[in-house]
N, C-alpha and C positions, 0 to 999 in steps of 0.2 A: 604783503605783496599783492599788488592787482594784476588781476587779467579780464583782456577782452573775452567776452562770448557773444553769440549774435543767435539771434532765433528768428523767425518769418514771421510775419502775420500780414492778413489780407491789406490791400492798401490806404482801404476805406476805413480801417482802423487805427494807421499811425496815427494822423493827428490826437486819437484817446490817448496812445501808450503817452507822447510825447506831452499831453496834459498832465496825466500823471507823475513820469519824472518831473516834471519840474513843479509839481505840488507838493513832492517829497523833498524837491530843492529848497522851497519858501519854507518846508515844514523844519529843516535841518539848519536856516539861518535861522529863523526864530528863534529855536534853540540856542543855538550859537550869540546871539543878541543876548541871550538868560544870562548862557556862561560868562559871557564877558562883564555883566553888569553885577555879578557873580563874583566875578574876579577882582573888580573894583569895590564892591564892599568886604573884601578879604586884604586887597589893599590898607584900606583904610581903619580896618579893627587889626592892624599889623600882622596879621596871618604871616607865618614863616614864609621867607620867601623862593624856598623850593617847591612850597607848595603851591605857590604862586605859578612857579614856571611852570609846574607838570597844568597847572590848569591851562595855563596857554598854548600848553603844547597838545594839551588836547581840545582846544577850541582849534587850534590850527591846523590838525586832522581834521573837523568836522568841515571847515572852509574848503582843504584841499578836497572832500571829496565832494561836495559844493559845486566847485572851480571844475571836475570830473565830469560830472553828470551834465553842467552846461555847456562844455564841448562836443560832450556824446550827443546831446541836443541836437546843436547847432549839424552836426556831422548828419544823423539822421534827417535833419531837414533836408540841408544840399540833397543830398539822394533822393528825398521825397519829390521836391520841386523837379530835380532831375529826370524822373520815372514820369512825374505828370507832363515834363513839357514834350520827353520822349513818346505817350500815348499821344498827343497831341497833335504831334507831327507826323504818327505815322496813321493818321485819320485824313490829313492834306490830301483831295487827289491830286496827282499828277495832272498840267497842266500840257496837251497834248499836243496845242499848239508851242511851246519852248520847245521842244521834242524835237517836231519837224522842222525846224528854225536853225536847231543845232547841228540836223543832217545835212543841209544846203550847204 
């Protein structure tokens, strides 16, 4: 079973966290690249072919959570670009003359 959890950290620091996840992403298809190649010389020295399937079915766990982590990504980013374009804007002054333009 997964669950979400969420924790804070300063802003200047996501881009690290989200380095991170996704070095443990490359680090779990690697892996998964093993398994498979794995699989295939189990294939081929006729290895039962149950045990064939539990291997696929555990490289296809390792993918799904793969496929997990690079949405969590992508989700963390929106929100990150989000926060920065929101500091951004609210750094704009007010333009003093639209102001009085809108009042006439």
């Amino acid at each position: 079973m997964r669950v979400k959890i969420s924790y804070s950290v300063d802003l200047e620091d996501v881009p690290k966290h989200v380095a991170k996840l996704l070095s443990e992403a490359k680090q779990c298809l690697m892996d998964s690249s093993s398994s498979l190649a794995t699989v295939l010389v189990d294939l081929e020295d006729n290895k039962g072919a149950l045990e064939i399937v539990e291997s696929l079915h555990n490289l296809r766990q390792k993918l799904f959570s793969v496929d997990t982590t690079l949405s969590d990504v992508g989700e963390i980013l929106v929100g990150y670009e989000g926060t920065l374009l929101n500091q951004k804007l609210s750094q704009i002054p007010e333009d003093p003359q639209e102001e009085e333009e809108s009042d006439e």
